[in-house]
N, C-alpha and C positions, 0 to 999 in steps of 0.2 A: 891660609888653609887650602890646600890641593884638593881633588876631587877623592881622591884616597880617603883621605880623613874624616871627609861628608860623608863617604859611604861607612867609612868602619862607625863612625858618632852614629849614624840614621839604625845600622845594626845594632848597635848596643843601645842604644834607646828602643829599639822594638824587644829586645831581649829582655830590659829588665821589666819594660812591660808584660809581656807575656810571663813572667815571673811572679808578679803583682796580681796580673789575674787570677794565674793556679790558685797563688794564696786564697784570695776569697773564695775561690769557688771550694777548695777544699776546707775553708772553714765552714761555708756556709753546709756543704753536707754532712758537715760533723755534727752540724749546730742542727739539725734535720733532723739525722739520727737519733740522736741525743731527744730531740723531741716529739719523735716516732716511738722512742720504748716510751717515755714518758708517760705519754697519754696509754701506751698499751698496757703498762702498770698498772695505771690508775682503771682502766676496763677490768681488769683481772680484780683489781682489790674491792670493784665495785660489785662484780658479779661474784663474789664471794660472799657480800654480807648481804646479797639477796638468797642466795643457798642457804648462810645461816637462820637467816629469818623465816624461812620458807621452814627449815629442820624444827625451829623451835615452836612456829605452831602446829608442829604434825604431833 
């Protein structure tokens, strides 16, 4: 193995690394996301049945 080969192997192993990274990091903000509306639903669906409730003993 020549010092060519070291170098092109050493880049291609940081490349599919940084590949590997993206991936998590882009699922992990999906996965964020995803659980940012979540609870922002569940706010909304909460503070609707305090409206209702509030409506029903006026």
């Amino acid at each position: 193995m020549n010092a060519m080969d070291k170098v092109a192997d050493a880049y291609y192993a940081q490349r599919h690394w940084e590949e590997f990274r993206d991936r998590i990091v882009k699922k992990q903000l999906t996965y964020g996301n995803v659980v940012h509306d979540y609870f922002k639903i569940v706010d909304e669906m909460n503070r609707t049945k305090e409206e209702l409730k509030q409506w029903n003993m006026n």
